[in-house]
N, C-alpha and C positions, 0 to 999 in steps of 0.2 A: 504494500500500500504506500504510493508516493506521500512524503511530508509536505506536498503542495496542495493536496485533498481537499478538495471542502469542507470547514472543520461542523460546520453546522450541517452536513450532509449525513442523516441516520438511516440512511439505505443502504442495500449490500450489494444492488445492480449486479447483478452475476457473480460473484464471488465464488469460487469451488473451493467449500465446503467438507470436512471430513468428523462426524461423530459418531464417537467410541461408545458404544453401552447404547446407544439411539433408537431400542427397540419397542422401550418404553416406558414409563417414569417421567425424571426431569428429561431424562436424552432423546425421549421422543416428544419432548414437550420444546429442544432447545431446535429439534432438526424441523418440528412443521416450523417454529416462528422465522429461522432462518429462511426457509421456503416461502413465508408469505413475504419476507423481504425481498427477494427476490435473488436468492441465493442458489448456485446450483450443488446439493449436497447430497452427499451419500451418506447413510447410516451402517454401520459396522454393527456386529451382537450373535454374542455366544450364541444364542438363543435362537436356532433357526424357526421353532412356532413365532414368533414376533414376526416374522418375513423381514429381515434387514434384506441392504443393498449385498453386505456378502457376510457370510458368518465366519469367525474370526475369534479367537481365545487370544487375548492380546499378552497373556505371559508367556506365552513361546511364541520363538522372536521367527521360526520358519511359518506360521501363522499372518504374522504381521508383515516380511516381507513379499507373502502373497496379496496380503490386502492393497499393497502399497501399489506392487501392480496393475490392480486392478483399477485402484483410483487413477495412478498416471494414463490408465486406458480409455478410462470414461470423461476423465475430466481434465487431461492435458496437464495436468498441475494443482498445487494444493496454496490458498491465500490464507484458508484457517484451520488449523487443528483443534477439536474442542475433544478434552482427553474428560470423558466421564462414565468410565468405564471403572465400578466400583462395588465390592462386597462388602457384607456388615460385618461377617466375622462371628467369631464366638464370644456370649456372655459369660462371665464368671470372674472373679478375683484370681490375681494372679496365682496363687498358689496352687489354685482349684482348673484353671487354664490346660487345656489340651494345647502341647507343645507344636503340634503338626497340624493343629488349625491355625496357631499363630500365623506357622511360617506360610499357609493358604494365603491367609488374608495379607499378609503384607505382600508376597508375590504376587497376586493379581493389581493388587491397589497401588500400588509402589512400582512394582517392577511393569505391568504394565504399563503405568505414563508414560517410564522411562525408553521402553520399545518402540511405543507407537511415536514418543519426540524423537528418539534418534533415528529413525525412519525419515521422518516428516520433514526435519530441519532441511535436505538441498534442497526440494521443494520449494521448501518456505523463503531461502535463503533468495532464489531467482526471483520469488513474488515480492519481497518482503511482506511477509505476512504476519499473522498473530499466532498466538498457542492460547487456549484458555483452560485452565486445568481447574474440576470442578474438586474442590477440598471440599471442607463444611465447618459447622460451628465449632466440632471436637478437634478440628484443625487450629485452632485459638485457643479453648481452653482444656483444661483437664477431664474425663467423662470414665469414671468410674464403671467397674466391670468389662469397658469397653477398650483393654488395652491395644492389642492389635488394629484396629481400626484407629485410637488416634495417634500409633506411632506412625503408620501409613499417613494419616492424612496432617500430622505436622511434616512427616517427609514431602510431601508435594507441597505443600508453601516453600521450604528449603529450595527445593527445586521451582519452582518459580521465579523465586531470587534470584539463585543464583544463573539461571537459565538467560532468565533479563539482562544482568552484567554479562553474558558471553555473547550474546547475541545482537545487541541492543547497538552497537557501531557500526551492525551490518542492517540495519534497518526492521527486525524480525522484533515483535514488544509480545512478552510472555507477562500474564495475568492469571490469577486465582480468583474464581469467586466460592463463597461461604455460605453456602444455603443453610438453613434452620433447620426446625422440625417440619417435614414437607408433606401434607396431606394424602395418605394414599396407601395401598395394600404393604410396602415395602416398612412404614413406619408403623404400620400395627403389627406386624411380624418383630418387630424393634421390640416394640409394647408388650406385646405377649410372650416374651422370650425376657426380658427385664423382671416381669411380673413374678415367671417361672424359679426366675433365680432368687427373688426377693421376699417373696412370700407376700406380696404386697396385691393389691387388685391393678388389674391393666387399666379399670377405668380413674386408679388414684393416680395411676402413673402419667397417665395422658394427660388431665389436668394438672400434674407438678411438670410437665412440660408447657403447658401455656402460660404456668404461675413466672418461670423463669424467664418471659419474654415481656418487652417494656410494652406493648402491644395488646399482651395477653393472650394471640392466639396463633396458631400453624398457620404457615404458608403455603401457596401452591405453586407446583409447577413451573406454570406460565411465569410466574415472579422470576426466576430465577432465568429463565427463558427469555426475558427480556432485558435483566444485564447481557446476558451473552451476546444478545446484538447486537446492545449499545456497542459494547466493548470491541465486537470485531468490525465496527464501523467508521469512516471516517470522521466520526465525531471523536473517536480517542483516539485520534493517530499520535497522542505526545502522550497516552496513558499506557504503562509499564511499569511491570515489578511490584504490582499494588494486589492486596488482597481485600475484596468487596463481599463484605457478608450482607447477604441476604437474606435479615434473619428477624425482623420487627425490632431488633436491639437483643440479644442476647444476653442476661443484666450474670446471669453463673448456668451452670450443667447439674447442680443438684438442685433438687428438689427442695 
């Protein structure tokens, strides 16, 4: 994206498009908005019932160099990579923690970013493009029971940093956004797996998550879905290295 852009320009006029996990959730909530922008995007997802553009386990890297393929075949090139392709992991105190789901959850969440960006980067480097890597709230703060899942997601902020300093003199601006509690099948599997481990009811837990936002209640989707355009628009072409939560204010992670 040239730094002579229209900075007041929030369209994506054709932009090729690449999200990771896109089959549905936030990732299929970020690839229609990018679509109604007028984005040309393909969706990537484990999940061949979802029907993505191609199906793709983005922690092995002979996966991802197929996808990569496949986009250069459809799309000639890539302007944005939106990496939100992401597991919850296992509930439990560390003690009590299965060691080998640990290392599940940080390999998909973690080591996939890191796949699908070192993939993406020439691409991106011929466009100047963007990266948008989706963290979350536990990406900022501390989120008990749920180790794995925030070491993964404080490792993608790291990586967004430090991603922004390597890239950022070659014109390519990497960004985090920070979603909340996000309404939907995914955070009541949250709910009811917390509940399990707590002895607590899922409908106390749900409420001590709206208690914890300045707002008082979940987000959706679309919210988040609409950073993401902003971001890969030429309205932030000097926005970089920044992590934007999307979250009504997140005031803590306990209850």
């Amino acid at each position: 994206m040239s730094t002579t852009a229209n900075s007041q320009d929030f369209t994506l006029g054709g932009l090729r498009v690449l999200v990771t996990g896109g089959g549905s959730g936030i990732g299929k909530s970020i690839a229609e908005a990018m679509t109604r922008a007028n984005a040309r995007v393909v969706v990537c997802d484990a999940d061949y019932i979802t029907n993505p553009d191609f199906v793709c386990d983005v922690s092995k890297s002979e996966d991802v160099d197929k996808m990569f393929e496949f986009v250069q075949r459809e799309l000639g090139g890539l302007d944005v990579l939106v990496n939100n392709v992401g597991v919850p992991g296992p509930t439990a105190r560390v003690d009590e923690m299965d060691a080998d789901a640990y290392d599940e959850c940080v390999r998909i969440n973690l080591g996939g970013t890191f796949r699908c960006t070192k993939a993406a980067v020439p691409m991106l480097l011929k466009a100047k493009g963007s990266i948008i890597n989706i963290s979350t709230s536990a990406g900022i703060f501390g989120y008990p029971l749920r180790s794995p899942y925030v070491a993964a997601k404080w490792g993608i902020i790291g990586l967004t940093k430090s991603w922004a300093m390597e890239l950022g003199a070659e014109g390519v601006r990497v960004n985090a956004i920070c979603p909340g509690s996000v309404s939907g099948p995914r955070m009541s599997g949250v709910i009811e797996r917390e509940a399990a481990a707590t002895g607590v009811s899922a409908e106390q837990i749900r409420q001590g998550y709206a208690n914890q936002v300045s707002m008082k209640t979940f987000i959706d989707a679309t919210d988040v879905a609409a950073a993401a355009v902003f971001l890969s628009s030429p309205a932030a072409r000097f926005i970089t290295g920044q992590v934007l939560p999307v979250d009504g204010n997140i005031e803590t992670m306990r209850a």
